[in-house]
FINUBA-789465 format. One record per residue (C-alpha): residue number from 1; residue in one letter; z, x negated, y. Coordinates in Angstrom, 3 decimals. Layout:
BEGIN
num,residuo,w,u,v
NUM,a,Z,X,Y
...
END
This chain:
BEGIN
num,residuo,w,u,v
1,x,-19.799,-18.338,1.985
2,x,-19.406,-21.386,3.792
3,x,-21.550,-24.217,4.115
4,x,-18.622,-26.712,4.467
5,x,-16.889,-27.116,1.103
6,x,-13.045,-26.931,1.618
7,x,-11.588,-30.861,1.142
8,x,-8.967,-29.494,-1.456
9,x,-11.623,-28.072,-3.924
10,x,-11.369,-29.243,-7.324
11,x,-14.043,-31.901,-8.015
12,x,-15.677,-29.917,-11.027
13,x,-15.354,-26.808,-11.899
14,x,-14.235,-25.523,-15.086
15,x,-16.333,-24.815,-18.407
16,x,-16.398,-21.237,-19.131
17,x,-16.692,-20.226,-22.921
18,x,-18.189,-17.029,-23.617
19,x,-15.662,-14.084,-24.729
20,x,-16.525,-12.006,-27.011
21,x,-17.263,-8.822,-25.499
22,x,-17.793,-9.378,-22.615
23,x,-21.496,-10.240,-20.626
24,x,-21.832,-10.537,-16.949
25,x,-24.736,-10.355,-14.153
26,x,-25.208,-10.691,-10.729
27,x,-28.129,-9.541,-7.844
28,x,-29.438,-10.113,-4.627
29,x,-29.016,-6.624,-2.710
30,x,-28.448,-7.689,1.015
31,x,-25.243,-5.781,1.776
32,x,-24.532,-8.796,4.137
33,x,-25.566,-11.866,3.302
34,x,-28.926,-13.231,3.027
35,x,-30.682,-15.419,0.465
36,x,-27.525,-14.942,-2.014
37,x,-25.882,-12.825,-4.656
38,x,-23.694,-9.848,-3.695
39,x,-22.964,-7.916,-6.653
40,x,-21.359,-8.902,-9.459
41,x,-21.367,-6.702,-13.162
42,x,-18.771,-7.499,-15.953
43,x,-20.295,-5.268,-19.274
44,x,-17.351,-4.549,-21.210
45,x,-17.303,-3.890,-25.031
46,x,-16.323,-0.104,-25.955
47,x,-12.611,0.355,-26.545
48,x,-11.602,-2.573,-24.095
49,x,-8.589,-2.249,-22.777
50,x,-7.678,-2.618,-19.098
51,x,-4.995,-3.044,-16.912
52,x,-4.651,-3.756,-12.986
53,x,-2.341,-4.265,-10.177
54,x,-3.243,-3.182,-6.590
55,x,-3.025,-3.758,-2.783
56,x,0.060,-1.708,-1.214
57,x,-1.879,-1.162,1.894
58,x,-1.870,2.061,3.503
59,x,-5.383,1.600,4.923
60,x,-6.433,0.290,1.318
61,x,-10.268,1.081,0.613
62,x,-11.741,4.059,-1.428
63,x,-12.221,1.338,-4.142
64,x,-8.263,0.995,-4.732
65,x,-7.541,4.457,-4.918
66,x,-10.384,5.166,-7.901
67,x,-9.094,2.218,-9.661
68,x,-5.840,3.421,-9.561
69,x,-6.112,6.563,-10.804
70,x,-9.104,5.209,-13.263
71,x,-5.943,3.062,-14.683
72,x,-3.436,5.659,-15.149
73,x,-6.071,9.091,-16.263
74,x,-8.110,6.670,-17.965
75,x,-5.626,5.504,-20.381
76,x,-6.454,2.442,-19.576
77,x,-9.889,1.828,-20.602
78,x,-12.624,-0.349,-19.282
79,x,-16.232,-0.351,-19.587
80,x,-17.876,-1.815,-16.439
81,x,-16.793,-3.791,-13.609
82,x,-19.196,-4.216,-10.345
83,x,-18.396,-5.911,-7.412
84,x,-19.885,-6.309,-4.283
85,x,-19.635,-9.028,-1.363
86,x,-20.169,-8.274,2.239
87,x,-18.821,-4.611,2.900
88,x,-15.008,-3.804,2.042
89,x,-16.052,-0.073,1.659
90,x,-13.130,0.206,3.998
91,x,-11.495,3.055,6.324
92,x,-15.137,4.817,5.700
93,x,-13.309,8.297,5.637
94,x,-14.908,10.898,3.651
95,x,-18.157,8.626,3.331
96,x,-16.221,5.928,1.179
97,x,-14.987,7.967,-1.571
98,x,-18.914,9.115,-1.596
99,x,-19.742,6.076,-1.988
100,x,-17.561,4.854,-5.030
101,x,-18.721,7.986,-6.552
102,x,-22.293,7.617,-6.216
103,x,-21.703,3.971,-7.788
104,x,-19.146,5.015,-10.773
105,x,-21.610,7.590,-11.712
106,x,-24.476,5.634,-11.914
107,x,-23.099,3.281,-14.035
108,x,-21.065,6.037,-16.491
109,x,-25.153,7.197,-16.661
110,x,-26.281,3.890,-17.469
111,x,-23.998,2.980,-19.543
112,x,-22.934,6.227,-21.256
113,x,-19.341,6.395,-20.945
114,x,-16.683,8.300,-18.856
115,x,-16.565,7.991,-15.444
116,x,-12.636,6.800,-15.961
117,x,-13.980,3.556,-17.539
118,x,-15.773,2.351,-14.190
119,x,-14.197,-0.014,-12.019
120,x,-15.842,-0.746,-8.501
121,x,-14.839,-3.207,-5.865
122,x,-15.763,-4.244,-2.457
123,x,-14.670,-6.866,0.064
124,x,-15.876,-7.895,3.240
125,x,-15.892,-6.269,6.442
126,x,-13.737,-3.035,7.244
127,x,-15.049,-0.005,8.519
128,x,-18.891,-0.314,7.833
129,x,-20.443,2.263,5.495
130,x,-21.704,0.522,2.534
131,x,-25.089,0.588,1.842
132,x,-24.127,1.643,-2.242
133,x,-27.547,2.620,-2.858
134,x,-28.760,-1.142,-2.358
135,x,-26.222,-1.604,-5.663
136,x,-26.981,1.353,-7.788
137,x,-30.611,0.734,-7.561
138,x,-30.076,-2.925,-8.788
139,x,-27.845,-1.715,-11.479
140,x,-30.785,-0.826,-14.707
141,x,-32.238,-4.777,-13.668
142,x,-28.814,-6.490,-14.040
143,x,-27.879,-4.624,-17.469
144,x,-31.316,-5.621,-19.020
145,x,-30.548,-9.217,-17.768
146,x,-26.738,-9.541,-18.392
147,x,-25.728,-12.911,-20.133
148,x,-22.594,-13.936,-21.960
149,x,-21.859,-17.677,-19.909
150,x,-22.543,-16.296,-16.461
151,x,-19.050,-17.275,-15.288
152,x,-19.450,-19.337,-12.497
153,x,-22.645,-17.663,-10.781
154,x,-20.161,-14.395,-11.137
155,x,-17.705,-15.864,-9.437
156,x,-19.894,-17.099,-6.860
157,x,-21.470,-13.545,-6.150
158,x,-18.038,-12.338,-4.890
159,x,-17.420,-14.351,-2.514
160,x,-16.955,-13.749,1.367
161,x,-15.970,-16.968,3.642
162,x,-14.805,-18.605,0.326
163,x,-16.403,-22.506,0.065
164,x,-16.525,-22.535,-3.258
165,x,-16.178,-20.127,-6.814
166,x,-12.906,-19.695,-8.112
167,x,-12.749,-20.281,-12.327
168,x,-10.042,-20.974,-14.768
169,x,-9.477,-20.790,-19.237
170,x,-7.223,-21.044,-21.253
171,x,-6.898,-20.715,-24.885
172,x,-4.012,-18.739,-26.737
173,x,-2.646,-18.890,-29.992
174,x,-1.544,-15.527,-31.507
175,x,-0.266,-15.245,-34.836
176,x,-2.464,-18.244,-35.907
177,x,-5.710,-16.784,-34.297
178,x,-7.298,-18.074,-31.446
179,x,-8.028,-16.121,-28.262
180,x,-9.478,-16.789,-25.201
181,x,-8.677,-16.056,-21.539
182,x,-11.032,-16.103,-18.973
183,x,-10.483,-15.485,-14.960
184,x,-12.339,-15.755,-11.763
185,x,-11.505,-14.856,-8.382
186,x,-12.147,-14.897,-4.586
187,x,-10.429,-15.534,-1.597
188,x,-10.251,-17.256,1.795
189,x,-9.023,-15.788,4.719
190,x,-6.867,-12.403,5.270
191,x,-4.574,-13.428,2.355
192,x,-0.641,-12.666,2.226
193,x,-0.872,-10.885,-0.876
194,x,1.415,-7.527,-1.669
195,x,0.806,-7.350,-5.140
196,x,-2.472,-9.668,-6.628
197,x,-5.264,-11.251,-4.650
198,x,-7.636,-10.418,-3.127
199,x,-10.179,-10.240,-5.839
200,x,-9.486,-11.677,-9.385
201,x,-10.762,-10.562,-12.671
202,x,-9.642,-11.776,-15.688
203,x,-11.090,-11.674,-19.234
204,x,-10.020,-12.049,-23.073
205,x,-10.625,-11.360,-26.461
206,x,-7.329,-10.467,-26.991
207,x,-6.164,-6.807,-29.369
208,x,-3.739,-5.778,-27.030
209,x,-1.896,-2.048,-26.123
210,x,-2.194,-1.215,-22.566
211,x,1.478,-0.881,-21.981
212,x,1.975,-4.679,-23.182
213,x,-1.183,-5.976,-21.051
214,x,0.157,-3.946,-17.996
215,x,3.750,-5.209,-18.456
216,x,2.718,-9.270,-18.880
217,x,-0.062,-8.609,-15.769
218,x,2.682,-6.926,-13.473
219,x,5.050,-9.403,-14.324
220,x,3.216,-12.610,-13.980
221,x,2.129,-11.272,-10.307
222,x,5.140,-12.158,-8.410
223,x,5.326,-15.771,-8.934
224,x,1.255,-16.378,-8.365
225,x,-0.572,-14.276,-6.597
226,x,2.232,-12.419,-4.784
227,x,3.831,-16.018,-3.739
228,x,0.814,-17.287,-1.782
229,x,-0.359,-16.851,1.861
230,x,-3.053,-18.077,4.310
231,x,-2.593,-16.204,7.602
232,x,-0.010,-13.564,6.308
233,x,-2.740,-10.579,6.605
234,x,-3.099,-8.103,3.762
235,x,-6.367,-7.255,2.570
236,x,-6.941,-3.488,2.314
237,x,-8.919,-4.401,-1.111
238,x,-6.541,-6.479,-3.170
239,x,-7.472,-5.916,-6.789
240,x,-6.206,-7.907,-9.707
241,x,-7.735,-6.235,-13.013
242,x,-7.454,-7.857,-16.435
243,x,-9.474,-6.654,-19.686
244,x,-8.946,-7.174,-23.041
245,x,-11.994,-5.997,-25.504
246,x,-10.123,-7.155,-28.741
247,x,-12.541,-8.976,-30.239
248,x,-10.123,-12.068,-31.667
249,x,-9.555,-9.561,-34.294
250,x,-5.720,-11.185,-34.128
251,x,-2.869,-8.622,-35.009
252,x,-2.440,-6.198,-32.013
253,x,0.315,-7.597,-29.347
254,x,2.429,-3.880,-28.694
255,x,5.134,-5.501,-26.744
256,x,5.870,-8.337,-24.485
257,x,8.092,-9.380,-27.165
258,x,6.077,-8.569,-29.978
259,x,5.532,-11.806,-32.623
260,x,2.792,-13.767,-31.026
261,x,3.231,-12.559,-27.618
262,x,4.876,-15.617,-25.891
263,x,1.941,-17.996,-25.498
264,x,-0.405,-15.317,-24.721
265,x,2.134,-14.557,-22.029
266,x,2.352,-17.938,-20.755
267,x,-0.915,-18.741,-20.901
268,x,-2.029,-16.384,-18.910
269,x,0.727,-16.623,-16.657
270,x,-0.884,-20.904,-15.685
271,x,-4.404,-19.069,-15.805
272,x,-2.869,-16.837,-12.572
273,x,-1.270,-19.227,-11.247
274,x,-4.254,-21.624,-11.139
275,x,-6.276,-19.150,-9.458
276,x,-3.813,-18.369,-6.636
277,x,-3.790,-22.347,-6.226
278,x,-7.661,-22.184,-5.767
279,x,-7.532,-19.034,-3.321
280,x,-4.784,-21.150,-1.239
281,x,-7.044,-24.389,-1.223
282,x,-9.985,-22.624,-0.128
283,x,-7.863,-21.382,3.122
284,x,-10.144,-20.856,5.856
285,x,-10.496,-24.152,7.493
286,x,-7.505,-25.811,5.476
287,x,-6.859,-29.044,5.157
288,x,-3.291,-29.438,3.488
289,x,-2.180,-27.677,0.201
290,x,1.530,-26.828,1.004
291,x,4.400,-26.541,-1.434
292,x,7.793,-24.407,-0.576
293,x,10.294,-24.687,-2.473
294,x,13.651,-22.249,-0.935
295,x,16.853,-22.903,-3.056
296,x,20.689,-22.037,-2.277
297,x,19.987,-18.446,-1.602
298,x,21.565,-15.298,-1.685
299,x,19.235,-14.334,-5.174
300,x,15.339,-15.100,-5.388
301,x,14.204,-12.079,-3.293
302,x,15.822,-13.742,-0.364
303,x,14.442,-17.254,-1.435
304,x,11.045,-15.787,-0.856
305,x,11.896,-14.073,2.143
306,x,12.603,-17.175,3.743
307,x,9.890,-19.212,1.810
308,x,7.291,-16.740,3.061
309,x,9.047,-17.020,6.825
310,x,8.111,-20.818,6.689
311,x,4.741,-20.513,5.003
312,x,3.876,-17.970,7.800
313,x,4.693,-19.432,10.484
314,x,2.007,-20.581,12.573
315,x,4.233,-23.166,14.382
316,x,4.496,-24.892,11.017
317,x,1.072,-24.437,9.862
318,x,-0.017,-26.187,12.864
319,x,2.079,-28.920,12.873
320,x,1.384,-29.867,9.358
321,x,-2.031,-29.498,10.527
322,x,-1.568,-32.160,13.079
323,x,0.261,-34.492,10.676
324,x,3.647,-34.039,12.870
325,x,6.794,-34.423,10.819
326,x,8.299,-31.770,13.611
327,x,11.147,-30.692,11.089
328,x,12.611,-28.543,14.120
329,x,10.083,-25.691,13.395
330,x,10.868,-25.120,9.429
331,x,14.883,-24.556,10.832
332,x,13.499,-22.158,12.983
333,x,11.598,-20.573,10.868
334,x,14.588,-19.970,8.018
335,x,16.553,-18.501,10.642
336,x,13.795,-16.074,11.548
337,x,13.521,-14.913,8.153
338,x,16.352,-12.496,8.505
339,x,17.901,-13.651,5.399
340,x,21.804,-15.573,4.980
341,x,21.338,-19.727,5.630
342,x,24.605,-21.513,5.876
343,x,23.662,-23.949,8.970
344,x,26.429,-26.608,7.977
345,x,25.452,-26.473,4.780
346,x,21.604,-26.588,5.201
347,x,19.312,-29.378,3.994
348,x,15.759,-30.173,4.312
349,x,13.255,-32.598,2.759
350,x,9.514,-33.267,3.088
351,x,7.657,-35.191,0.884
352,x,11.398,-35.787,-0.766
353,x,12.372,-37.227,2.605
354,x,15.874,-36.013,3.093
355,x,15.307,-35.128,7.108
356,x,18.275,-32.863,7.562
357,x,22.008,-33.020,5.148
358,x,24.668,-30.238,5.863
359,x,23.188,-28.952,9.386
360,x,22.351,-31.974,10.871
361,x,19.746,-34.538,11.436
362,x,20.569,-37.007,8.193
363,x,21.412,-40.432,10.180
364,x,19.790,-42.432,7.309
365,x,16.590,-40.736,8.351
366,x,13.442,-42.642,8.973
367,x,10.534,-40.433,10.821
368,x,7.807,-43.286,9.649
369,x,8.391,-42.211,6.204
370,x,7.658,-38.560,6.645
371,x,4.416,-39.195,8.975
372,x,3.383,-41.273,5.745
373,x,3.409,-38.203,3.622
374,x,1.868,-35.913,6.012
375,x,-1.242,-37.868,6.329
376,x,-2.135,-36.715,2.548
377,x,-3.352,-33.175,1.402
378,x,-0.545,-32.280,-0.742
379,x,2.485,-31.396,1.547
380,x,5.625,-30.500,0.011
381,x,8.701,-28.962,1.337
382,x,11.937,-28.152,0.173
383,x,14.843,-26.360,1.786
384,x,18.537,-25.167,0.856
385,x,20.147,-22.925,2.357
386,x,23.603,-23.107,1.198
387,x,24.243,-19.352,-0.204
388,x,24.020,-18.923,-3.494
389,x,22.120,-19.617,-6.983
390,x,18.271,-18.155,-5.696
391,x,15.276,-19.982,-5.563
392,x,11.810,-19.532,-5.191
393,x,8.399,-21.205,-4.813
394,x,5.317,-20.429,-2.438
395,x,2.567,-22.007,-1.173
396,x,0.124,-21.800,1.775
397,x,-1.902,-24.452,3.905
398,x,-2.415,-25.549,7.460
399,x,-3.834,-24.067,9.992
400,x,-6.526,-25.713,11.642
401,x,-9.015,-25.110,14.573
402,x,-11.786,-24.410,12.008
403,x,-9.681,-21.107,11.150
404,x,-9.932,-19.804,14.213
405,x,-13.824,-20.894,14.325
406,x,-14.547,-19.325,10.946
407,x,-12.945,-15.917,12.047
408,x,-14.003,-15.321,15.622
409,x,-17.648,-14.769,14.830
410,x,-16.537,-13.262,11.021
411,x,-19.150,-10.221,11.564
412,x,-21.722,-12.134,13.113
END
């Protein structure tokens, strides 16, 4: 965690109501950090139902693989989340997967259920053996002292490099009940997402089947979490898991197309997308929040190809970072991409500055204009490409000389 609070955090941070079913606590163990809390418990009510999407790595930590088999032989059932900062339980071998055991079957003790309904999760640095006994020995203390409000110290105990905790509600209507959705998250550096972020949990009341839950959650991850990037690394402990205990008592949702589905859907849909937003803004050493919008391409796979291209590019980043209106580098990164750009066709705006019209340099264009809009935090670009009917949106920020600070003396 950083001292220096990001300048694109939000200026207060969200009120949390409690959801039913669900109580949370956090502890002080010392896996890394000192004089903070590293371990974060979600208590979830019996019959919950959970659901999760997870990082594609192929050096992905012992804590993915249990989840992801916890998902599919557990029939997707949840009983306890824990989390710990400071140690990604990462490329540990043989003494990883000890690890997560030692931890799920502490807490299936403690808390009397199967072993299937246990999901751990690390994050912080790779290849050190974590220290699980430090957690499972703090485990009786934080169930005796879990509370139902704890939203914003939970997100704070996951946390790495992040500057500040990552929260967002909503509210859903579903067939004239209320329900509630709750999510927090974490995330700084070493994001370029391949299927959630980093760390995010989310929370409702919701009766929902698995299948439906799993459906929405998969879905919703491709625009949000899957359309953001920092520095274009992968995390080998990208988790996204999202339980629903039920208690709104409203009429079961069976199908993303069931009666009452919809807002639930969307709803939860702005809560993800929110929380990618925050994981963006709190970029190691960012100072711009950057909007991509790709349009004219061959379908929206290629639109994020070359979205993703331009967000990753550290030419770009470090422009925007200066406050340079150097339009020369997003061209060059679109043709990088790989993907079909018609060059006498192509257009580009910033800050809805038309800057280039059909492959050249637009003569009307006025450099003073762009510079003006670069100066601010929100940076917004737009490109067509001249192909066809895709589009796509992604966002990422600047890089600055404070990322390379923050992540040269990371393990220090």
């Amino acid at each position: 965690m950083s001292e220096k609070i990001s300048p694109l955090a939000p200026v207060s941070l969200p009120i949390m109501p409690a959801i039913s079913g669900v109580k949370l606590g956090t502890a002080s163990c010392e896996i890394k950090y000192k004089n903070r809390t590293d371990v974060m418990v979600a208590e979830l009510a019996p019959g919950t139902i959970a659901a999760g999407v997870f990082t594609k790595s192929k050096t992905a930590s012992a804590n993915i693989w249990w989840g992801k088999d916890a998902i599919k032989h557990g029939r997707g059932r949840g009983r306890v989340l824990v989390v710990n900062s400071g140690n990604a339980n990462a490329f540990n071998g043989k003494c990883g997967e000890d690890s997560v055991a030692r931890i799920v079957d502490a807490c299936a003790d403690l808390w009397d259920c199967s072993r299937e309904e246990i999901f751990p999760s690390s994050t912080g640095v790779i290849g050190q053996p974590l220290p699980d006994e430090k957690i499972t020995s703090a485990l009786k203390n934080i169930k005796e002292n879990l509370q139902p409000n704890s939203w914003i110290e939970a997100a704070k105990a996951i946390m790495t490099t992040d500057t500040y905790p990552k929260a967002a509600t909503r509210t859903a209507i579903i067939g004239g009940v209320e329900v509630k959705i709750n999510g927090i998250a974490k995330g700084s550096g070493m994001i370029a997402p391949d299927m959630a972020t980093m760390l995010s949990y989310i929370f409702t009341d919701a009766a929902i089947t698995h299948e439906a839950l799993q459906e929405m959650l998969s879905g919703a991850v491709e625009d949000s979490y899957n359309s953001i990037t920092v520095d274009s690394d992968t995390s080998t402990s990208d988790t996204l898991l999202i339980f629903a205990t039920g208690k709104a008592n409203n009429k079961p949702i069976t199908s993303v197309t069931a009666e009452g589905a919809k807002d639930f859907k969307e709803k939860l849909e702005s809560l993800m997308l929110e929380l990618a937003h925050l994981v963006v803004k709190d970029g190691e050493g960012a100072s711009k929040f950057i909007s991509i919008k790709v349009t004219g391409a061959e379908d929206k796979r290629a639109a994020k190809v070359i979205g993703m291209a331009i967000a990753n590019s550290p030419l770009v980043k470090t422009a925007i970072a200066g406050e340079d209106a150097n339009w020369g580098r997003i061209v060059m990164a679109v043709g990088k991409s790989g993907e079909e750009a018609n060059r006498d066709k192509m257009s580009v705006w910033v800050g809805g500055v038309n800057i280039v019209k059909d492959g050249q340099l637009n003569p009307s264009y006025i450099e003073a204009e762009v510079t003006n809009h670069m100066k601010g935090q929100n940076i917004d670009i737009e490109v067509y490409v001249g192909i066809g009917n895709g589009s796509h949106i992604v966002w990422t920020c600047d890089l600055t000389y404070d990322y390379i600070r923050i992540n040269a003396d990371y393990r220090s």
